[in-house]
N, C-alpha and C positions, 0 to 999 in steps of 0.2 A: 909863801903861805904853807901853814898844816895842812895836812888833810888824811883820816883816816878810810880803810878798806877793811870791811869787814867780809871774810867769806866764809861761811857756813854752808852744810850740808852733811851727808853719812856717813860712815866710814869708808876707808878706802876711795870713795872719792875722786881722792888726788890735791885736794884740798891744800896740805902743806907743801908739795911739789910748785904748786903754782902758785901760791901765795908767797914761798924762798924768790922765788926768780923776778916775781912782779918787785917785792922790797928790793932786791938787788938793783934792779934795773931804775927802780925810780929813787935810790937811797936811803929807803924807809926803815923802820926798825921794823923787824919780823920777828912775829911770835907765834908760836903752833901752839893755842891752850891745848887741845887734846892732849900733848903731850903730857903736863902738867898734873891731869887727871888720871893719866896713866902711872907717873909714876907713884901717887897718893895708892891708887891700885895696887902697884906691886908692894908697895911696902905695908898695905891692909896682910894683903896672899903671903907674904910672907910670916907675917906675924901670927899666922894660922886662927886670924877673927873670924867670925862666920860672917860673910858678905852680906848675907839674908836680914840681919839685926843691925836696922840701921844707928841703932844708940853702941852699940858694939863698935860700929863701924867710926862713928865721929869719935869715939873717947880716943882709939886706937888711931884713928887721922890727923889728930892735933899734934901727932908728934914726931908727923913727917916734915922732915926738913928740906922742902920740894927748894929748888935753887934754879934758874937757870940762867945761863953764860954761853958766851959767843966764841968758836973756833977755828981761824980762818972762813969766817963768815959765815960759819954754821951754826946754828945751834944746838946746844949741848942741855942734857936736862942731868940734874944730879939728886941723889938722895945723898945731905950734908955732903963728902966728902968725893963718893961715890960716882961714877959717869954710868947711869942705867938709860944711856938714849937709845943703844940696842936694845937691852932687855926687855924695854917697854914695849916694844912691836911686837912680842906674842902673844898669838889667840888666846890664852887663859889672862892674858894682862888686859888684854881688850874688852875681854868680860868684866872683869874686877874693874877695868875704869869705870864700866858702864853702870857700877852699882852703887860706888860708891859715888859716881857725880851726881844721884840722885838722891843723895842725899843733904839736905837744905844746910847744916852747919861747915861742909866739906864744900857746897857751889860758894858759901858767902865768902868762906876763905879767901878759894883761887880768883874769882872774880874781884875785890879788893887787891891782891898782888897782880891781875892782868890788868886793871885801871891805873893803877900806880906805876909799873911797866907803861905802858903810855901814854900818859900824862904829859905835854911838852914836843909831844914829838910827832912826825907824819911816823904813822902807823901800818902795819897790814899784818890784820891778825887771821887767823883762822880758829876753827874750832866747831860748833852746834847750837851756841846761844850769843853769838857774839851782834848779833846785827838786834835782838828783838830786848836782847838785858845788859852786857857789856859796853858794849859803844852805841845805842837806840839811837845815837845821832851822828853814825858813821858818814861819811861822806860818797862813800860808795858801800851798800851792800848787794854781795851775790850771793845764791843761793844756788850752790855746786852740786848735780847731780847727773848720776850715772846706775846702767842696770847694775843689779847685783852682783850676775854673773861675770861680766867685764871686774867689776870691784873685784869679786874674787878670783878672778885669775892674776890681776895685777898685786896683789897682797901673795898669792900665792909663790910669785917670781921671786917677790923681796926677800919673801921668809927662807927660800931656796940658796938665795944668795948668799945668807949669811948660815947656811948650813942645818935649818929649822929641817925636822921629819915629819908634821904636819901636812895631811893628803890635802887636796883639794877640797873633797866634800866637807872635810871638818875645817876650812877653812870660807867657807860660802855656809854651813850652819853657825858657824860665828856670828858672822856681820848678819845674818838675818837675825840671828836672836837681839845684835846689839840693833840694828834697826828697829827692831820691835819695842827693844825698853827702854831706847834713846825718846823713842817716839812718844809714848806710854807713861813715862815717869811726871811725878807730879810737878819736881819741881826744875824750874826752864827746861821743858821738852825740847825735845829738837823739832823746830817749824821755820816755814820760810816770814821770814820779817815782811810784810803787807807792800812797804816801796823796795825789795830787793828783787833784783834780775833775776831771773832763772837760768841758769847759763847747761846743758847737757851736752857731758863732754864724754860720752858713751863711744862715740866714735871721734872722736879730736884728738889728736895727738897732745902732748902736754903743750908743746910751741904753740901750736894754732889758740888752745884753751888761755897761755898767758897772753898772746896776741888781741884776745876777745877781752879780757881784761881789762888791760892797758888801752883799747879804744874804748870802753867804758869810763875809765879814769880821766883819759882828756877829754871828753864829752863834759866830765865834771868839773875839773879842775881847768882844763886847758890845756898850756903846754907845759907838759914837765920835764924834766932833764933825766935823760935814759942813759944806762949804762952799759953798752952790749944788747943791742937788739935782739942778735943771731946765737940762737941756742940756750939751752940752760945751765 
């Protein structure tokens, strides 16, 4: 049998880490919408629209050619040609997603290409609306949350990693602002969907967090066929 997971909650998170490993492990297709909204973001930020007009915003978003593809099990997000699946993980990109997703002609878009995306198939998506608008009839939703502070020190590691100069504090006034206009925005706010888990992975390691998971999952489904227990 299908069966979708939907897991939602803020940024940073950790949301896409454990939503990869859960699809790995039970051979689900995985899709990180936020990513998707991000890249509509950078390609708004670059074309130098004002974020603030959101009629500005959709004229200039129809003409992003959001794509995404799989690489050695990863996924890969493109603008047309383009591979922007680093670029999308910085703080000013994180903003521009968060502006542009609030915008009703840019949500109907992506939400249409993440339905069509899994259509046919066991699913595990993540993203902020996916359990209450995208899949309302997931099979499993959770509702991933963590303090801010933890969120930003682990966003802070990443951006590090790939060489970003982004301090800390301007890395934790980020996700509080996106917290706030994720929350705030009119259309599909970010909320926890009414039958979703609340899972708080503030202190869990990613392992332990897919572990809770995946015993939600067979509680639902049953038994499903794993692929690699041990690690991510």
């Amino acid at each position: 049998m299908t069966f979708s997971v939907a897991i939602d909650g803020p940024s940073g998170a950790g949301k896409s880490t454990i939503a990869r490993a859960v699809a790995r492990r039970t051979g689900a297709l995985y899709l990180d919408t936020g990513a998707m909204y991000r890249a509509v973001g950078l390609y708004v930020l670059e074309s130098g629209a004002n974020l603030d007009d959101p009629a500005a915003v959709a004229a200039v978003a129809s003409g992003a050619d959001v794509r995404i593809g799989y690489k050695a099990g990863l996924q890969k997000v493109y603008l047309g040609d383009r591979d922007v699946s680093d670029e999308i993980r910085r703080p000013e990109v994180s903003t521009a997603a968060s502006k542009v997703s609030a915008v009703p002609e840019v949500r109907r878009r992506m939400v249409e290409m993440q339905r069509a995306i899994a259509k046919g198939h066991s699913v595990v998506m993540d993203g902020r609306d996916i359990g209450t608008c995208v899949l309302p009839d997931a099979t499993l939703k959770v509702f991933l949350v963590a303090d801010a502070a933890v969120r930003a020190s682990r966003r802070f590691r990443e951006l590090r990693a790939v060489g970003a100069k982004d301090t800390y504090q301007e890395v934790l006034d980020a996700i509080l602002k996106r917290d706030h206009d994720d929350s705030t925005r009119e259309a599909s706010p970010l909320k926890k969907a009414d039958d979703a888990v609340v899972l708080d992975a503030s202190q869990l390691t990613a392992d332990e967090a897919v572990r809770a998971v995946m015993d939600l999952i067979r509680e639902r489904v049953g038994d499903v066929e794993t692929r690699g227990e041990e690690g991510l």
